[in-house]
C-alpha positions as CSV (number, residue, x, y, z in Angstrom):
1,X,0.0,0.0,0.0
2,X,1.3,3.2,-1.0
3,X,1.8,5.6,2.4
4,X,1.5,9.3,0.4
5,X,-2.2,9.5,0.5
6,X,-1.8,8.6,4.6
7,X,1.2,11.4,5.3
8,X,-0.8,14.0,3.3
9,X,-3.8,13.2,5.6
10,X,-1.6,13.7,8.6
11,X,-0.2,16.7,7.1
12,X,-3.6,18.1,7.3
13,X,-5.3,16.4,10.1
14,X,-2.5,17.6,12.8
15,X,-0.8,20.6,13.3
16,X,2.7,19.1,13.1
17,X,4.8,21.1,10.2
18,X,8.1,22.7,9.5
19,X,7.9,26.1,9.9
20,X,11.2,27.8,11.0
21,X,10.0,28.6,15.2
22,X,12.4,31.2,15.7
23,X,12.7,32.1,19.7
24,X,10.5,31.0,22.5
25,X,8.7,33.9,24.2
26,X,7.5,33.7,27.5
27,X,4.3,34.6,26.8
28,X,0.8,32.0,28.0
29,X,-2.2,31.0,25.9
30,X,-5.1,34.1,25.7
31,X,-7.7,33.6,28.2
32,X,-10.5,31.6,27.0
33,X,-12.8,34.2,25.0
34,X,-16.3,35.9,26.0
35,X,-18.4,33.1,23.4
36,X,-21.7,34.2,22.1
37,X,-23.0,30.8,21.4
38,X,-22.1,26.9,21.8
39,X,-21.7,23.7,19.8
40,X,-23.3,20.7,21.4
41,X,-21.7,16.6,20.7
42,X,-25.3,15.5,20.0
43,X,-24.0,12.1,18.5
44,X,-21.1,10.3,17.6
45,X,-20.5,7.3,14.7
46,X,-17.4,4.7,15.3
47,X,-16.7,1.8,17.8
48,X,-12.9,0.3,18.7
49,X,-14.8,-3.3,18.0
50,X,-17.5,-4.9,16.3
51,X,-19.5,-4.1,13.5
52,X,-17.2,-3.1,11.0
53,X,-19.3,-0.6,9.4
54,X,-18.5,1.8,12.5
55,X,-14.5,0.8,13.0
56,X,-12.9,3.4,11.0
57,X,-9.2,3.3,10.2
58,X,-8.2,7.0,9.3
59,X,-11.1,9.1,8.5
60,X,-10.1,12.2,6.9
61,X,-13.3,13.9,6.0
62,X,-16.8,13.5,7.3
63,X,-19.5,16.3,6.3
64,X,-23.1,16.7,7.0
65,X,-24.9,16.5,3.5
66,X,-28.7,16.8,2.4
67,X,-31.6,14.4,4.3
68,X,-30.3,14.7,7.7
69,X,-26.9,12.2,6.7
70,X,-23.3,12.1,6.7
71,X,-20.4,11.2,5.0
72,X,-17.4,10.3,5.7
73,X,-14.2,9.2,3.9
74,X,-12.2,6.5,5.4
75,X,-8.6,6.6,4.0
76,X,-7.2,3.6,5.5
77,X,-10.4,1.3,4.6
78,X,-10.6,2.8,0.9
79,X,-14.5,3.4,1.7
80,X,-16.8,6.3,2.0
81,X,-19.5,5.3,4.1
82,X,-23.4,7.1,4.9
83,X,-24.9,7.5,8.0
84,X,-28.2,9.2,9.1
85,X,-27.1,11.7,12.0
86,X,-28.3,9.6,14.8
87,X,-24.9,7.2,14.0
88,X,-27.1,4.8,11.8
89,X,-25.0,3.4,9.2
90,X,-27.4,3.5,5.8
91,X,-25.1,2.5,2.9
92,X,-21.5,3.0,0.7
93,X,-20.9,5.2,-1.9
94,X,-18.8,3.8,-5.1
95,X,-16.2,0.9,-3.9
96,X,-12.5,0.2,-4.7
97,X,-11.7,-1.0,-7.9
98,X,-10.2,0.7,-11.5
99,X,-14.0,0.9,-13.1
100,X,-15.8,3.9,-13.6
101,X,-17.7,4.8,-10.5
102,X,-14.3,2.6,-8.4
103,X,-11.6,4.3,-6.7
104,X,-8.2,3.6,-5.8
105,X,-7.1,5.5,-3.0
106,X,-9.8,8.1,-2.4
107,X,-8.2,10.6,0.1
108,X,-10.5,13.7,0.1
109,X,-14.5,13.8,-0.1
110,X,-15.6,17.1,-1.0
111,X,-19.6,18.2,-1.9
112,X,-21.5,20.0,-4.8
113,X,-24.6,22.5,-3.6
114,X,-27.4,20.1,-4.8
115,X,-25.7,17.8,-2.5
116,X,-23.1,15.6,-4.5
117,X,-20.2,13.8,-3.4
118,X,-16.6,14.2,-5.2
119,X,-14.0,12.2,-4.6
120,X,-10.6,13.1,-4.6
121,X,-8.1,9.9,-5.9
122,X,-4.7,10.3,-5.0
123,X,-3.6,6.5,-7.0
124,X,-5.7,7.3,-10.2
125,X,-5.4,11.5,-9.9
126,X,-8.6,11.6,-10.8
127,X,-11.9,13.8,-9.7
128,X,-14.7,11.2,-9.7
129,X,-18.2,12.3,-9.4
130,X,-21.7,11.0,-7.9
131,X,-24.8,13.1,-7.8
132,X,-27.4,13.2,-4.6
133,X,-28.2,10.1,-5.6
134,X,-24.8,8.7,-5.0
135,X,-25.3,7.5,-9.3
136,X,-21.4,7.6,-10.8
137,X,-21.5,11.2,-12.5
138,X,-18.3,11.1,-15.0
139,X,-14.3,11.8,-13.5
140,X,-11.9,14.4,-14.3
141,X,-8.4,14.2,-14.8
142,X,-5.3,12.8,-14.6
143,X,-4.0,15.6,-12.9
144,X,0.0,15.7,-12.0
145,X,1.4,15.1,-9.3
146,X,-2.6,14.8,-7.8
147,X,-6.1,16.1,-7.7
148,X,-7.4,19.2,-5.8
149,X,-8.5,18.1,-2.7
150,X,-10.7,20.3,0.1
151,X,-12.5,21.1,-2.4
152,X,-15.5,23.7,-2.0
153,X,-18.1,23.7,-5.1
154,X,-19.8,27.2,-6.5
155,X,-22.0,24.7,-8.3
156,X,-22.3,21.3,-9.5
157,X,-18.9,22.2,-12.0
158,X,-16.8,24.9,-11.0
159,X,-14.9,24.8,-7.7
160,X,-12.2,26.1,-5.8
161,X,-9.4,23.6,-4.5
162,X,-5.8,23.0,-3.4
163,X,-2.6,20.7,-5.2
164,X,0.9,20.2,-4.9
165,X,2.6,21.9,-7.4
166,X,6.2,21.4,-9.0
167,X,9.0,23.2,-10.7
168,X,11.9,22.6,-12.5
169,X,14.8,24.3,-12.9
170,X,17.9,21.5,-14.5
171,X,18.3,19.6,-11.5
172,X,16.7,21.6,-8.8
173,X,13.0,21.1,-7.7
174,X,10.8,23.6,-6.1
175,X,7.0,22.4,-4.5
176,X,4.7,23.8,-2.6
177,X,0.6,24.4,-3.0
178,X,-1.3,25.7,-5.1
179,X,-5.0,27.2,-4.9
180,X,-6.8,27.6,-8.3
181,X,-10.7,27.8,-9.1
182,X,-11.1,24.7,-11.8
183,X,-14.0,23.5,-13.8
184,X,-14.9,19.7,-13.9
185,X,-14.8,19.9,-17.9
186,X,-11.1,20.9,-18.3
187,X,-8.0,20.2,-16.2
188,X,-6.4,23.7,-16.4
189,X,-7.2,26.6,-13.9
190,X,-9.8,28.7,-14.6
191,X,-7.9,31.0,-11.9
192,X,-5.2,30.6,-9.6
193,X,-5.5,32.3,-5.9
194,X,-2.3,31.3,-4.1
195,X,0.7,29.8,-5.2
196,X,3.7,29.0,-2.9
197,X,6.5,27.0,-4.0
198,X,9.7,26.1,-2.5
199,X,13.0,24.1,-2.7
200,X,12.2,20.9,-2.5
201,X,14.4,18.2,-1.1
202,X,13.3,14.8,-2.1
203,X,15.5,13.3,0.7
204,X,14.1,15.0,3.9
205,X,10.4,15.5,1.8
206,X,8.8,17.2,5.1
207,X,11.6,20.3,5.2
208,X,10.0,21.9,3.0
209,X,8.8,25.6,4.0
210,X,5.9,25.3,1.8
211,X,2.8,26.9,3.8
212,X,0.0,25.0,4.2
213,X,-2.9,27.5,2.5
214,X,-6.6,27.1,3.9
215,X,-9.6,28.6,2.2
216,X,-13.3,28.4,1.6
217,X,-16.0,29.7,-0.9
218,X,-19.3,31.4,-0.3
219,X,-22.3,30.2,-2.3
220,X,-22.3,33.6,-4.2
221,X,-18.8,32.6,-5.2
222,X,-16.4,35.2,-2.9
223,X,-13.1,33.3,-2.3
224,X,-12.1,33.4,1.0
225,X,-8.1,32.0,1.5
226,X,-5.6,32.5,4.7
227,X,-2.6,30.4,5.5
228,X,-1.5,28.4,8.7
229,X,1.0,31.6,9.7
230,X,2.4,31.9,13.5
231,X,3.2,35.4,12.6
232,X,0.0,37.0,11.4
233,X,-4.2,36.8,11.8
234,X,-5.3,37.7,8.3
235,X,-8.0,36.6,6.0
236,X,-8.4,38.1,2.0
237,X,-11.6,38.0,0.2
238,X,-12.1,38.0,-3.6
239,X,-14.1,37.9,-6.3
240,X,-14.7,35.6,-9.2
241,X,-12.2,37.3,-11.6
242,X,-9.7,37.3,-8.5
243,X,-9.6,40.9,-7.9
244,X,-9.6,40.9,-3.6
245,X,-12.7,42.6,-1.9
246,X,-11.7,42.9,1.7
247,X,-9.4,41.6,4.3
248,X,-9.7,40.8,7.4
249,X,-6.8,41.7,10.0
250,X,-6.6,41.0,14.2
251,X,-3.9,41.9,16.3
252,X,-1.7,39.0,16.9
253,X,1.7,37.9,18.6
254,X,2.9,34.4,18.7
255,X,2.0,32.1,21.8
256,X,4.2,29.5,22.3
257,X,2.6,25.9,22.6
258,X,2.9,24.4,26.7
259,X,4.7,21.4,26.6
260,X,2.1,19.8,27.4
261,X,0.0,20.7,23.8
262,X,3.2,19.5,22.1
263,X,3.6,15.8,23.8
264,X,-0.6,15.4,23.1
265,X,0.5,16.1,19.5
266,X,3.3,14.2,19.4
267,X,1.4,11.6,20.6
268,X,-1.6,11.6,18.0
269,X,0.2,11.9,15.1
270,X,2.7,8.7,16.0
271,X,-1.1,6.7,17.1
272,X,-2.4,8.0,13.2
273,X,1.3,6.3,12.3
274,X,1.2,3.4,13.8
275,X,-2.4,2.5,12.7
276,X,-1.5,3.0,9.2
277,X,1.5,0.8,9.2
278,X,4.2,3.5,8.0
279,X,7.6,3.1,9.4
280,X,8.4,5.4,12.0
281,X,11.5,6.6,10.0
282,X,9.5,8.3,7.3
283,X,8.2,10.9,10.0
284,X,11.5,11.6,11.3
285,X,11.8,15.2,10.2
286,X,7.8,16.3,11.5
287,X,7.7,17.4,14.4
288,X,5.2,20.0,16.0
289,X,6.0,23.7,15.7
290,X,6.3,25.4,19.0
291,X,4.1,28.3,18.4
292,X,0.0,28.2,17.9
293,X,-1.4,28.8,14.5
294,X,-3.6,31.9,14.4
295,X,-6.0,30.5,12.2
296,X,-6.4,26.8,11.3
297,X,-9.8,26.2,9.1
298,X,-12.1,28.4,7.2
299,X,-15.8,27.4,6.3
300,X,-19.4,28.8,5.0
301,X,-21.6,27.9,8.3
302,X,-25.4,27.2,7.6
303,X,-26.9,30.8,7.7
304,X,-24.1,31.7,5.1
305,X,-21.1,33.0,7.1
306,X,-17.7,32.7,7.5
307,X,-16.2,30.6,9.9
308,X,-12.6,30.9,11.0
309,X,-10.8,28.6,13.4
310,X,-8.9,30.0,16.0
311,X,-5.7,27.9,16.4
312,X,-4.4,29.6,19.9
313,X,-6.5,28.0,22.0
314,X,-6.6,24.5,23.4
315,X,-9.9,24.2,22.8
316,X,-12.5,24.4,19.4
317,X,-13.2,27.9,19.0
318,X,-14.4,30.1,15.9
319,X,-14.9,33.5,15.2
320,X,-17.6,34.3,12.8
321,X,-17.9,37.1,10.2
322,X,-20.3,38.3,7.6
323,X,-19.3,36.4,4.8
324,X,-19.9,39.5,2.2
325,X,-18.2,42.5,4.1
326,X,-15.6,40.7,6.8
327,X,-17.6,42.4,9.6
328,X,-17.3,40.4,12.8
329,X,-20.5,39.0,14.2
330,X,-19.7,36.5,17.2
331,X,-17.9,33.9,18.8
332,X,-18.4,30.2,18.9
333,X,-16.6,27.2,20.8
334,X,-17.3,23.8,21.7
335,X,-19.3,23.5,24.9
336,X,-17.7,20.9,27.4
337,X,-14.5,20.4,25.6
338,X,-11.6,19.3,28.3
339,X,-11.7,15.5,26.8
340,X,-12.3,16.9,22.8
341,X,-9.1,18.6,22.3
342,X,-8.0,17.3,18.8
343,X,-11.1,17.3,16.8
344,X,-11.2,19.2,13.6
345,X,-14.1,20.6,13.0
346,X,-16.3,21.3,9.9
347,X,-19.1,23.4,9.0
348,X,-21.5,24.0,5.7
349,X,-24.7,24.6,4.2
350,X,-26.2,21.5,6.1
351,X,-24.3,21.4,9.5
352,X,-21.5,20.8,12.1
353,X,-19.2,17.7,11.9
354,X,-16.2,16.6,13.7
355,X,-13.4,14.2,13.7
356,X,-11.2,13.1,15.9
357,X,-8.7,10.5,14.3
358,X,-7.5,8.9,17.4
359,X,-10.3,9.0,20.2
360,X,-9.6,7.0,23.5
361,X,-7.5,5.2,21.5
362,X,-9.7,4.8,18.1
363,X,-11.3,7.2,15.9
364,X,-14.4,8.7,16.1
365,X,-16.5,11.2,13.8
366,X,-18.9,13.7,16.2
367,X,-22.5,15.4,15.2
368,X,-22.4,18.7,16.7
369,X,-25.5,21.1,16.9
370,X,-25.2,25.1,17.3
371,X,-27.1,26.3,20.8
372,X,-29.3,29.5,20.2
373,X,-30.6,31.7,17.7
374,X,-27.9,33.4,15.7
């Protein structure tokens, strides 16, 4: 089994990189905000033993999606599996295999308005598609080195998502990420957002200072992208033709990580290891960074707007702005959350989802409702 789809899971799942950390400072984690309103655990799907419809191996996506369901995609298994949101498993979608409608080695599940599913196949490099009916739709690609994944969909074609990207230069190699709005019909950008690329060193892969983007898209189509930065709290928004609208800007100073926070992560990321089978030896050069991120996720929340992660606190919190002007409008975080530390949370059009790829000791995918009127 090839280990690539696994490490670029971890990549994105934990918080470990290899940003240049610079010198400590002396300074302690914010005080936990004023919060506006609360997100509830109202369910959660995935056992240690037993039916093995609910054992995950590594999930790396799970999203609420239309009729009160949700998906989730299952990199070690090779499966994307349905469930209603009381944990009830209800059915498959595609299976592995090289025919049309199969997948290889699906490693990002990503959703269309009307309530598709796309897979992301990192074996293939294809983009194959299912409609709300879960029926095969067509695929897209091969794209090189792979497919966008985390992709976010302005409609059932065009979408926004992120690849690794290569240069060369004779003998020297430069990588890094790319974020580019594509349409299903053609494999070249329509429009490239960010592009970061670095010298790449195919010995020690994970030196690279290649920064991790993050972004989201608004159902009107604004562009929303930010990148995991220890330095700086800042958010752009831009149009369909890529010219920026707005930006969004909090003061921020880097927080050191306790020691603590750093051993926890440590210590998920070598459980995600040792359940996918990958040598120890491979990971050598990731290790956490020893400052917070300011931001680690962005996402369109149910009423339309934006979400942004907060990623200097030990526990889930968001700040949430209007998605069309940047103006700030509250703050979110998960209620009760001393035992939830590492989930990654997600948010759409249909709801609140959650994983948490190593939960007292196996992985778990959450439900999560939002207390109040907002």
């Amino acid at each position: 089994m090839s280990y690539l789809v696994i490490i670029l899971a971890i990549l994105i799942l934990s918080s470990c990189n290899t940003q240049s950390s610079g010198d400590t400072e002396d300074i302690s984690v914010e005080t936990f905000p004023t919060v506006d309103y609360w997100l509830t655990i109202t369910d959660s799907i995935g056992v240690e033993y037993g039916d093995s419809n609910l054992v995950f191996g590594i999930p790396s996506s799970a999203f609420q999606i239309s009729g009160n369901r949700v998906a989730i995609m299952d990199i070690l298994k090779a499966k994307i599996s349905v469930f209603d949101t009381s944990g009830n498993f209800l059915n498959t979608i595609g299976r592995q295999g090289s025919a049309p409608g199969e997948f290889l080695q699906p490693s990002w599940l990503s959703l269309t308005p009307s309530g598709g599913i796309v897979i992301s196949d990192i074996m293939t490099r294809m983009l194959i598609s299912f409609d709300s009916n879960f029926v095969y739709r067509g695929s897209m690609g091969p794209f090189f080195p792979s497919p966008p994944d985390r992709n976010v969909f302005l409609n059932d074609s065009v979408f926004v998502g992120c690849k690794p990207d290569y240069e060369m230069d004779g003998q020297d190699i430069s990588a890094g990420f790319v974020v580019s709005m594509w349409n299903l019909c053609a494999l070249e950008p329509i429009l490239v957002y960010y592009r970061d690329l670095v010298h790449f060193d195919p010995v020690n892969p994970f030196s690279s200072e290649a920064i991790l983007p993050i972004f989201t898209m608004s159902l009107d189509g604004t562009v929303y992208t930010s990148v995991k930065s220890i330095d700086e709290y800042s958010i752009q928004g831009w149009d369909l033709d890529g010219s920026l609208l707005f930006s969004i800007t909090e003061p921020y100073t880097r927080i050191p990580k306790t020691i603590e926070a750093i051993e926890q992560e440590l210590e998920v990321t070598n459980n995600i290891i040792r359940r996918a089978g990958i040598p120890a030896t491979m990971m050598d050069s990731m290790e956490p960074d020893p400052f917070y991120f300011a931001i680690t996720y962005l996402g369109i929340g149910p009423s339309g707007n934006l979400w942004v992660a907060l990623g200097y606190f030990e526990h889930p919190v968001f700040r949430v702005y209007n998605a069309y002007n940047g103006e700030y409008l509250f703050t979110v975080a998960l209620e009760h959350p001393e035992s939830k530390r590492n989930l990654s949370i997600t948010v759409n059009q249909w709801g609140f989802t959650a994983v948490d790829p190593m939960s007292d000791s196996w992985p778990r995918v959450y439900i999560l409702n939002l207390k109040g009127d907002y």
